[in-house]
Structure formats: C-alpha cells, structure tokens
C-alpha positions as CSV (number, residue, x, y, z in Angstrom):
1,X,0.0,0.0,0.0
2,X,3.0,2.0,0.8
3,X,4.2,2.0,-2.9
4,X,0.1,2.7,-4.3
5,X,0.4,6.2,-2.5
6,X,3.6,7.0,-4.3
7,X,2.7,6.5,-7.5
8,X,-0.9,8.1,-7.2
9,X,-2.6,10.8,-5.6
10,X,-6.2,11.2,-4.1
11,X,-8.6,13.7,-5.7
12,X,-11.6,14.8,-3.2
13,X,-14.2,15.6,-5.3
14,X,-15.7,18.0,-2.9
15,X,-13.1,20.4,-5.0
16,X,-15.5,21.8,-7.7
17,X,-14.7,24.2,-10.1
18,X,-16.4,27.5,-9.2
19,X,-16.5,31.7,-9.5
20,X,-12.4,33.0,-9.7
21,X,-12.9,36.4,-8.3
22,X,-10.2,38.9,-7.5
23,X,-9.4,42.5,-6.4
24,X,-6.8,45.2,-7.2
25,X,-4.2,45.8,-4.2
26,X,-1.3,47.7,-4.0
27,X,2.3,48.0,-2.0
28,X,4.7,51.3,-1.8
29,X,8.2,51.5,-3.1
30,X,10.4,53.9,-4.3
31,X,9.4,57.3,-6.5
32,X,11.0,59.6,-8.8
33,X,12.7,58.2,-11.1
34,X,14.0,59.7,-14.7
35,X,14.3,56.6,-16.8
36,X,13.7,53.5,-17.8
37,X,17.8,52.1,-17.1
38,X,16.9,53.5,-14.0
39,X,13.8,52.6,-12.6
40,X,14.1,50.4,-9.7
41,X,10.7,49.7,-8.7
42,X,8.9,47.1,-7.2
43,X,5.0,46.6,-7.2
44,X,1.8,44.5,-6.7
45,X,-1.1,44.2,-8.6
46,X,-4.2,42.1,-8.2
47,X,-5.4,39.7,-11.3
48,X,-8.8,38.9,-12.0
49,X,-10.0,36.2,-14.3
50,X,-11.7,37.3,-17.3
51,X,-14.6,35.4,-16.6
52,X,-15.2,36.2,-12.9
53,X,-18.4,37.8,-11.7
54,X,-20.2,35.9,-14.7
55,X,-22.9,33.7,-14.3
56,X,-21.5,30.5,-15.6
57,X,-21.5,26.9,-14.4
58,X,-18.4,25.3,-13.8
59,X,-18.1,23.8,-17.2
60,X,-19.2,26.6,-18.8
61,X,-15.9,28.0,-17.7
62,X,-13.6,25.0,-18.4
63,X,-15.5,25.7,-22.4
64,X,-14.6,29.2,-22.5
65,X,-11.5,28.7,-21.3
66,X,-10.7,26.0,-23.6
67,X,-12.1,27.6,-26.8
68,X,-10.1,30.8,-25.7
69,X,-6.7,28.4,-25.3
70,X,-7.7,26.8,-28.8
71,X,-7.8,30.1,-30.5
72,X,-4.5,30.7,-28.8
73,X,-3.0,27.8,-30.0
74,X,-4.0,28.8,-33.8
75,X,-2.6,32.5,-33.2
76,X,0.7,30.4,-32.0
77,X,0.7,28.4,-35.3
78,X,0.2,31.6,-37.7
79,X,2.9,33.4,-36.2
80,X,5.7,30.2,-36.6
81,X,3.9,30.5,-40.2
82,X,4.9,33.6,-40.9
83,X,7.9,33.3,-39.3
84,X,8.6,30.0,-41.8
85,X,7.5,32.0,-44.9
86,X,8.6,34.5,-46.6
87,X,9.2,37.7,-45.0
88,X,8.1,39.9,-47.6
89,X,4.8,39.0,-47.4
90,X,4.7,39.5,-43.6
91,X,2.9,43.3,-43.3
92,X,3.2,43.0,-39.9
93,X,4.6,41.6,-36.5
94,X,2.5,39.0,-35.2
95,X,2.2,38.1,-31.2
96,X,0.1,36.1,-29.3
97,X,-2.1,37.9,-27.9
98,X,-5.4,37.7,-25.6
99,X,-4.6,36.3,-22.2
100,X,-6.9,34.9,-19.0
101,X,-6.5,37.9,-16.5
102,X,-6.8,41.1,-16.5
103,X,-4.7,43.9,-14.6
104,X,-5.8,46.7,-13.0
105,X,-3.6,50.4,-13.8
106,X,-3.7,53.9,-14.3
107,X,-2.2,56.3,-16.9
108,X,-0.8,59.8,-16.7
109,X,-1.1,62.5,-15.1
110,X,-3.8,63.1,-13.2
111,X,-3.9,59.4,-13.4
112,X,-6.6,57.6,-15.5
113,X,-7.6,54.0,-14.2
114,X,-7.9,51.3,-16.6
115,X,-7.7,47.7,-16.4
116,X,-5.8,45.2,-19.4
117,X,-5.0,41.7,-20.8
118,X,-1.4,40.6,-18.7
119,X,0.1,38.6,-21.3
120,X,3.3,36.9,-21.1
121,X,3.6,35.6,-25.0
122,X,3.5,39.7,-26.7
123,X,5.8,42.2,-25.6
124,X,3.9,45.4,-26.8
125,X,2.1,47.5,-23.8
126,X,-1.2,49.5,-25.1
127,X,-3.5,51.0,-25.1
128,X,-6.8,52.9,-27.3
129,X,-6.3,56.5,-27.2
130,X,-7.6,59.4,-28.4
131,X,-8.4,60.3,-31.4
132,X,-9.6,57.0,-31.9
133,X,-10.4,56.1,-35.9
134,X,-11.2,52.9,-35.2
135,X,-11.9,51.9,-31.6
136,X,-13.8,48.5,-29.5
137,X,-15.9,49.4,-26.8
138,X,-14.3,49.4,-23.4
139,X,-16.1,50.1,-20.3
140,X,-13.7,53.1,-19.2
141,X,-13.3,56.4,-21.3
142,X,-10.8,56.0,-24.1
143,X,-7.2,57.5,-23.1
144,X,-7.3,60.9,-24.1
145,X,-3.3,61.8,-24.2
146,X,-4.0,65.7,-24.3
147,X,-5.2,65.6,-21.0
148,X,-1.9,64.3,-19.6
149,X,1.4,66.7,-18.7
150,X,3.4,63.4,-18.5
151,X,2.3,61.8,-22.3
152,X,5.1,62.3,-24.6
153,X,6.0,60.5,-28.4
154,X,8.8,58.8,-29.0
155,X,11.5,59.6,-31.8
156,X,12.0,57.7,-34.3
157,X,15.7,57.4,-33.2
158,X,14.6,56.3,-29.7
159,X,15.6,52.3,-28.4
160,X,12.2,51.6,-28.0
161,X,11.0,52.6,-31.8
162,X,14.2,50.1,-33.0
163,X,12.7,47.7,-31.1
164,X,9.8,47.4,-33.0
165,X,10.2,45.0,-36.1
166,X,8.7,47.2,-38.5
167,X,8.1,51.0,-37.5
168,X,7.2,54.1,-39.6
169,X,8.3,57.5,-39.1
170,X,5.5,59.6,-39.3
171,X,4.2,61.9,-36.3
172,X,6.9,60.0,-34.4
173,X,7.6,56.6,-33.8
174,X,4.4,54.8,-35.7
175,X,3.5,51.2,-35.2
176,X,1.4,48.3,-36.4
177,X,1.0,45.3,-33.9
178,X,-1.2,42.0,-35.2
179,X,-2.1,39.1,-33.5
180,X,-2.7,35.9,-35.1
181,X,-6.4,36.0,-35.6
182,X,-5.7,39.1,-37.6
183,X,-6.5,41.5,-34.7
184,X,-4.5,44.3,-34.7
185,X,-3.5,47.8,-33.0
186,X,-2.1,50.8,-34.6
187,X,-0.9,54.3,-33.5
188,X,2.0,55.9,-32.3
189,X,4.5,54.9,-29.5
190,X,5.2,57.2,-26.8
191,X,6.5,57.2,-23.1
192,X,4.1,58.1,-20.1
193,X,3.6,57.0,-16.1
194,X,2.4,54.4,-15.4
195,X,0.7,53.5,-11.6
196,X,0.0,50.1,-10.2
197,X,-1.8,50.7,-6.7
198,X,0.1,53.5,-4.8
199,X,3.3,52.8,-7.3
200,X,4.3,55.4,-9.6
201,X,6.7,54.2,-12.9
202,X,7.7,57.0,-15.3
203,X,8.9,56.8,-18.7
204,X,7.0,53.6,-19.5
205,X,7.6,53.3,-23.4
206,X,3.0,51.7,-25.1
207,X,1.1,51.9,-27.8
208,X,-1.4,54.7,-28.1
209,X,-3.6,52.6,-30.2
210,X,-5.7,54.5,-32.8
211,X,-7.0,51.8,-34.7
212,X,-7.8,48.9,-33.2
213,X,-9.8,46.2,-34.1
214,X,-10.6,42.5,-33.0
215,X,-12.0,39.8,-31.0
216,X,-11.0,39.8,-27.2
217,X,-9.7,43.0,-26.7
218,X,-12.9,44.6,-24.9
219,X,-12.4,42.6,-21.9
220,X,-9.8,45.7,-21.3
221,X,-9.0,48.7,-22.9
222,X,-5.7,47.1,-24.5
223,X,-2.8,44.5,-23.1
224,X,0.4,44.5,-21.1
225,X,2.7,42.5,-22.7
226,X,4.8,40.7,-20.0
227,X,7.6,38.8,-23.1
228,X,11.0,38.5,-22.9
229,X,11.4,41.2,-25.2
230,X,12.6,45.0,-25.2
231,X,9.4,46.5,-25.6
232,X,7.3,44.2,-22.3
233,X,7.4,45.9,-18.9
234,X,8.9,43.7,-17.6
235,X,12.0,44.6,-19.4
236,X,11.4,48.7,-18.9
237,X,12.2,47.6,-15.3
238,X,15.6,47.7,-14.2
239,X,15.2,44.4,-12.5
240,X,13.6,42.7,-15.5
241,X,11.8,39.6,-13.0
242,X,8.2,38.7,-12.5
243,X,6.3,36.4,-10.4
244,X,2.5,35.1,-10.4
245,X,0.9,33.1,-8.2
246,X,-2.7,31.6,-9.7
247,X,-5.3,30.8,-7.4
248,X,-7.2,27.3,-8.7
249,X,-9.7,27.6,-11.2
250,X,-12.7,26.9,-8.5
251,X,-11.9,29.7,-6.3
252,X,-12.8,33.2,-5.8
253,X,-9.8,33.9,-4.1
254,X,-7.6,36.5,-5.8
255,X,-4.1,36.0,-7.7
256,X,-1.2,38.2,-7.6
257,X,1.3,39.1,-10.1
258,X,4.8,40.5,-8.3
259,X,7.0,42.7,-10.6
260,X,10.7,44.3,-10.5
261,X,12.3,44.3,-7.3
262,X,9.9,42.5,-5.2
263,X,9.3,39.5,-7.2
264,X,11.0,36.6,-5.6
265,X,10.6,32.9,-4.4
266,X,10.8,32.4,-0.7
267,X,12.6,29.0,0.6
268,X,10.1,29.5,3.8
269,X,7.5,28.5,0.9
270,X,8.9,25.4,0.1
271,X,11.4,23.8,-2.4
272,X,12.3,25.6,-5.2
273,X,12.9,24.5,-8.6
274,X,14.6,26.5,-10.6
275,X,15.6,25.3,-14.8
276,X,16.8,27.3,-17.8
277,X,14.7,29.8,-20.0
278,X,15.5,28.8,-23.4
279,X,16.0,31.4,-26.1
280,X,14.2,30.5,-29.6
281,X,15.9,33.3,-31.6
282,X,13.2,33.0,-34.5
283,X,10.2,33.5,-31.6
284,X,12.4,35.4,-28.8
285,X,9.2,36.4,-27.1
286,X,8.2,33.4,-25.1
287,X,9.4,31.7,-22.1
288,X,10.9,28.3,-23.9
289,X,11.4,25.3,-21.5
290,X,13.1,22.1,-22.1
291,X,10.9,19.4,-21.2
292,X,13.0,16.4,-21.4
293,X,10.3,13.5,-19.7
294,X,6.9,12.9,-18.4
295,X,6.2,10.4,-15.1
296,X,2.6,8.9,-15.1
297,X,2.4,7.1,-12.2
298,X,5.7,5.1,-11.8
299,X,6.3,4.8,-15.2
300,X,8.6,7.1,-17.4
301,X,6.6,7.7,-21.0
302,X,8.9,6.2,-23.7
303,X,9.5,9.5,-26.1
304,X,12.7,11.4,-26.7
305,X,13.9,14.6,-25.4
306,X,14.6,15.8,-28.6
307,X,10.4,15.8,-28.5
308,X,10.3,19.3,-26.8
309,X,13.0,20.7,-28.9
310,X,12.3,23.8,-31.5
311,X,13.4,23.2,-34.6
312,X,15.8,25.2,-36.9
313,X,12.7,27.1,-38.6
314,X,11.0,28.1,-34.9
315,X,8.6,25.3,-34.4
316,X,8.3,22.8,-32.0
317,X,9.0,23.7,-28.4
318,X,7.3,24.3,-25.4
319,X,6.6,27.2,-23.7
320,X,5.3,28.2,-20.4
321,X,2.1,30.8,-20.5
322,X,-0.5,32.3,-18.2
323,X,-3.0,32.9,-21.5
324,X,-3.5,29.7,-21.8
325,X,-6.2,27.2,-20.0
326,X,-4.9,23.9,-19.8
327,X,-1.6,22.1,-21.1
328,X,-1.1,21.2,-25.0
329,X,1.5,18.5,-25.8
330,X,2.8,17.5,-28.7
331,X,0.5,14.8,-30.4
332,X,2.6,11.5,-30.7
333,X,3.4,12.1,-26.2
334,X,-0.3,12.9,-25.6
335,X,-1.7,9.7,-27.1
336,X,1.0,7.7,-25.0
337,X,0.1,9.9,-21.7
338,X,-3.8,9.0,-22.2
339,X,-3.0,5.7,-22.7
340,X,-1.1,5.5,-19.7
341,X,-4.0,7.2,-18.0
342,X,-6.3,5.1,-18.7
343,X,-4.7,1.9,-17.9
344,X,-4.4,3.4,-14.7
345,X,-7.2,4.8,-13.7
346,X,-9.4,1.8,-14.0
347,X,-12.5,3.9,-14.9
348,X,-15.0,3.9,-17.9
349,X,-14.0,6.2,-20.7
350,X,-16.1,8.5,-21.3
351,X,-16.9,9.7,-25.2
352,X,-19.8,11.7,-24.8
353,X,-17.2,15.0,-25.7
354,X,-19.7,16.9,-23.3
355,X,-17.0,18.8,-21.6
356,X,-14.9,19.8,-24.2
357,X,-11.6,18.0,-22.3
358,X,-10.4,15.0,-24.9
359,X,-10.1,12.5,-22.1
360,X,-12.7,12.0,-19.8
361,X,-14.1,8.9,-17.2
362,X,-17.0,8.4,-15.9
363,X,-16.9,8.3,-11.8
364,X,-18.8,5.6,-9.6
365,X,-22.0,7.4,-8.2
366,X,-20.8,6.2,-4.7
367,X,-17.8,7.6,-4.3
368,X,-16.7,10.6,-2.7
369,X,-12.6,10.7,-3.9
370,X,-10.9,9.3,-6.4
371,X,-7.4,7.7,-6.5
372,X,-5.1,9.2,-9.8
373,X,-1.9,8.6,-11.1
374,X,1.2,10.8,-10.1
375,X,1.6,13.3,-12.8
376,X,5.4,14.9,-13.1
377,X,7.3,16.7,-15.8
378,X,10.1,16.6,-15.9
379,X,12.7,19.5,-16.7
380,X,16.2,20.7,-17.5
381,X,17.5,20.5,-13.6
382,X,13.5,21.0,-12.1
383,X,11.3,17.5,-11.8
384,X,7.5,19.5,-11.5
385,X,5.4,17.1,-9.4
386,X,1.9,18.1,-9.8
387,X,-0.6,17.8,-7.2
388,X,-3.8,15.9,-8.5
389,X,-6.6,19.5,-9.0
390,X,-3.8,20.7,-11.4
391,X,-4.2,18.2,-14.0
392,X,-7.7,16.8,-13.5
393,X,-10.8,18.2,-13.0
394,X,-14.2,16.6,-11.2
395,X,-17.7,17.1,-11.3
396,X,-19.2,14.6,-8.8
397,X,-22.7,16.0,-9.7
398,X,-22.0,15.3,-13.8
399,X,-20.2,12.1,-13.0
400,X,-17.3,12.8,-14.6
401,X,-13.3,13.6,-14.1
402,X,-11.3,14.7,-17.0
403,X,-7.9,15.3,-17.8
404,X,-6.6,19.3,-18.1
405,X,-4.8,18.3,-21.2
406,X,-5.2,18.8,-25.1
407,X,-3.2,17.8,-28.0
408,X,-0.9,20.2,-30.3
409,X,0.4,19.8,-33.5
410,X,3.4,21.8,-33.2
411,X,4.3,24.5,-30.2
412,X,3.2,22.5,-27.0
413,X,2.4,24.7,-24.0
414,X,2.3,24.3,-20.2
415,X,-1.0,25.9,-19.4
416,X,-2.2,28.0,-16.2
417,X,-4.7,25.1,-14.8
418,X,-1.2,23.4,-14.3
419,X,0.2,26.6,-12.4
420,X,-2.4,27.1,-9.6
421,X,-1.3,27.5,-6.5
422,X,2.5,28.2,-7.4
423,X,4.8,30.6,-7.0
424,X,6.4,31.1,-10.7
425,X,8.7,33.1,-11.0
426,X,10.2,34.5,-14.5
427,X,13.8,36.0,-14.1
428,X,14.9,37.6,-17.5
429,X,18.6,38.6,-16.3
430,X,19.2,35.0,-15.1
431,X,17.3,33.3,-17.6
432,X,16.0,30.6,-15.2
433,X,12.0,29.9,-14.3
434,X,11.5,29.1,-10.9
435,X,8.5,27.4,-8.8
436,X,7.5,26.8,-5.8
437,X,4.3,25.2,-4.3
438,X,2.3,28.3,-2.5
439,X,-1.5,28.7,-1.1
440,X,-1.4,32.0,-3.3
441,X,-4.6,33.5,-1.9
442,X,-2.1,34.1,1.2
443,X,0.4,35.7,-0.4
C-alpha cells in the first residue's frame, strides 16, 4: 500500500470548479525616477479572471476557457507560419495575444484608471487613445493623451521605436502590432507614467492605439505585454523579473502578479525548482522550457527529449504561458500519456465529448474521492510534481473527471490550470523559471 500512495494521488471531489474572483491591491516602493535604465521599482497588482463575476457553471468555464486556449494555439501556429515564410509577405509583427486575466492600472497625469490583458507571450504595452479612428468598446473612457502633462511620443531614433520589427516614421515613432487571428492595434509609441496601486513608474515606453480592431480585446481597454522582449514591462524595469501566483480555477480567491524588485521565491515557501529559460531566436518572445520527460504514475513515457526541442525554422517547443487554459503537448506524447491514463485509472472512458476535455471517465455514483496517477514533468534540472486539482478536473454532480490536457500539432504549452497554486517566478537577467508550491490567496 506504501508504494500505491507513491505512485498516485487522491482527488476529493468535494473540490468543484467555481467563480475566480479577485481584487486590485497595492504596496509602496520607491518614487521619482527619470528613466527607464533606471527605474528600480517594485509593485503589486491584483489579477482577476476574465470570466469572474459571470454567471457560468463550472463547465461553462472550463469551455470558454478551452475555446479561448484553442484560439491561442491557432494564433501560436500563424505566427511560426509567418515566421517560416517569406518575409516579404509579412505586413506585420505577429504576437500572441489575448490572455486569462486582467490587470488593473492607471495612466498619466492626473492618473486615468484602466484595467488590461497581462500577457506573457507579446511584448507590446497598449492601449486605445484618443483620437480614436477605429476603436472597440471598453467600459472606461478611451485615453485621451491631451489631458496628460506626463504623455510624450517617442522619436524615431529612440531604443524603443528600433525595437519594433517594422516601425514608420511619421508623427513620431508609428507602429502596427497584429495578432494571429488578424487583430491588430495601430498608433504611435510614446513614453508616459504608469501607476499600479500606490506605485508610480515614469517613462513607461506603449502603444497609443488608434485603430484597433478584434476579438477579445474589450475585456480591457488594451494589453500588457509581459515577453522577454525589449518592448514588455517587464524589461522597462531595471530588475527585468516577474512572479505570479494563480489561485485554482474553482476559487474566488484572488491572484497576484509580483513585478521588478519585489518579485521573488521564498525558501520558507517550500522547495524551489529553478531550470533554464531557453532562447528561440526565431520566436524570442516566449518563455521556452526544455521538457525532457513525463512520469505517469511510476512509469517514465517512452519519447525522446529531442520531442520538446524547437526546430531550426522556430517550431516545436514548449513554452510556459498564463494565457493559456490547460496544457497542449505534442500529439505523438499525448496519445501515449492517455494511454497511460487510462490503464491506470481503471475507470469507464467517457466519449460523450460533453465537456470539451479529450479524455474523460466516468466516476462511480458512490464515491466521494478518487485515487489518480502521479503526474510529473520533468525538466532541464526541475522535476515539476503536480498535485492531482492541477491536471484533473471533477464534477461529482455530472459524474465525470477529466484530464486538463489537449493535444498540439506543433508548439506544446504548459497551461495555467497546471500553475495554480505556485509561485512562478520569471527572471529575465538570469534566464532561469523558478516554482515553488504556494497557497497564493495568502500571499
């Protein structure tokens, strides 16, 4: 019996998937600064779900959350498309886009309070302003830079305009961002403060978005992109680092995003696992991991390391994102892991494809917990063993427990399902990812 424990995990199924709800807070650092090399800052800022405060059943969220990871996953595969192809053709960058949480700010001065899409697979940070030709509807007024002392455009010679692939030199530094479900924002680039909670940033290079136009954006009035690359504000910061810490899906407790100074893992927490960020120079955006096995159960699946690897044109990989619902693996490892699964669960398959999830069972109406096997990736130096609500999901009223897994053909990507309740922290000077196992609604 001593060896069944270690090789599987119970699942009480009292843990049902319900309303994520979460509120803006704020800590104090340091003010004044002039610029970005020299902003050492630290901040807080509260993350709300896009879907909390909705009235939606608990698979209702898993579906939207799913769909929204799907569409993800397609945005993913245009951009290594264009990437592959010619780039003649390519009008535009191309990022991610879209995310799961939103972010609560304000902009200028006399600071206007918005909220926006974190995302950690773009880099760009915008916003609609004023005058808007082409604007979505967003439930605050539209950034209106004239009323701002602090709201200034960029040069064209500025670091921040050569950091965009493709910039025009119009009435300043002019920009054209697309995402891969041909969304897109368009305006000029300019610098201007920034304030999370009582925290002040100057000198904060966005996009004043003019024309803007696509699916998803209204759940804010734009995104922050949170990439590895120049333009992100993560990397305005002079301590270019970032933690989150995701509350699980079926509570209202709030998450928290930690960023510059004061994001950090605490031994006190637990163990910390720390591997490599890998650099994929083709896609330098996103947080590459090298995934080099997967432990279901006792058993090691039989693929090779080489699996997770990009290729020379950009493909392949796997990267680590909060946008994204549950985990995608490569196809040829996912068949094997739901093979594994179900050898080992011991439970009716279920193929009703009610739920949206690709592998399903159907639980005994007299039960109360479940027994399922250990799940652990495995990683360049950092073995991640999951605990069993961060890769299955049960509904004791439908009957059913699923696994919080899809298939990919191409990028594979650790989702934010498998993420809850950690500490994960992103250190772009290092170039390491480090986790630790944290009740985050008491951070």
């Amino acid at each position: 019996m001593a060896s069944l424990y270690s090789l599987c995990c119970v699942l009480f199924l009292a843990l049902a998937i319900v309303a994520l709800y979460v509120s803006p807070a704020v800590s104090t650092s340091r003010r004044g600064f002039e610029r970005r090399n020299e902003v050492e800052v630290g901040f807080r800022v509260m993350l709300k779900h896009v879907d909390s405060g909705k009235n939606l059943t608990k698979w209702e969220r898993i579906q939207r959350g799913i769909k929204r990871g799907q569409r993800r996953l397609q945005r993913l595969s245009v951009m290594f498309s264009t990437a592959i192809g010619s780039s003649s053709v390519v009008k535009a960058p191309v990022a991610a886009g879209n995310g799961e949480f939103l972010m609560y700010l304000s902009i200028g001065t006399p600071p206007k309070s918005y909220s926006a899409v974190m995302d950690t697979g773009s880099d760009l940070i915008w916003t609609q302003c004023k005058p808007c030709s082409q604007c979505f509807k967003q439930s605050t007024p539209i950034f209106d830079p004239k009323l701002s002392s602090t709201f200034s455009k960029l040069s064209c010679s500025s670091h921040l305009c050569a950091a965009l692939p493709q910039p025009t030199c119009g009435d300043g530094c002019e920009y054209v961002y697309s995402y891969g479900d041909y969304s897109s924002t368009q305006g000029v680039m300019a610098t201007e403060t920034f304030t999370f909670g009582k925290v002040s940033v100057p000198n904060i290079g966005f996009g004043c978005g003019e024309e803007n136009d696509g699916e998803g954006f209204s759940q804010g009035a734009g995104l922050v992109g949170l990439g590895r690359g120049p333009l992100s504000l993560v990397s305005q910061l002079k301590e270019p680092k970032f933690s989150y810490c995701l509350t699980p899906f079926d509570e209202t407790q709030k998450s928290t995003l930690l960023m510059g100074s004061i994001a950090s893992v605490n031994r006190t927490l637990g163990a910390i696992k720390t591997t490599p960020l890998i650099h994929n120079p083709l896609q330098p955006s996103f947080y590459y991991l090298s995934l080099q096995g997967i432990t279901v159960g006792g058993t090691r699946l039989p693929f090779n390391e080489s699996t997770f690897a990009f290729q020379n044109d950009g493909s392949g990989g796997l990267i680590i994102d909060s946008g994204t619902t549950i985990t995608y693996l490569e196809e040829s490892v996912f068949n094997v892991l739901s093979k594994r699964f179900i050898k080992q669960m011991k439970l009716p398959v279920d193929n009703s494809g009610s739920t949206g999830l690709e592998l399903c069972f159907i639980l005994p109406s007299d039960t109360s917990e479940v027994k399922v096997p250990k799940l652990i990736f495995h990683f360049d130096g950092a073995d991640l063993d999951l605990p069993g609500e961060n890769y299955v999901i049960a509904d004791s009223k439908m009957g059913l427990i699923c696994l919080a897994m899809g298939r990919s053909n191409g990028i594979s990507v650790l989702g934010n399902i498998q993420q809850q309740n950690m500490l994960v922290l992103h250190d772009l000077k290092k170039k390491t990812l480090s986790f630790v196992q944290t009740q985050c609604h008491k951070l």
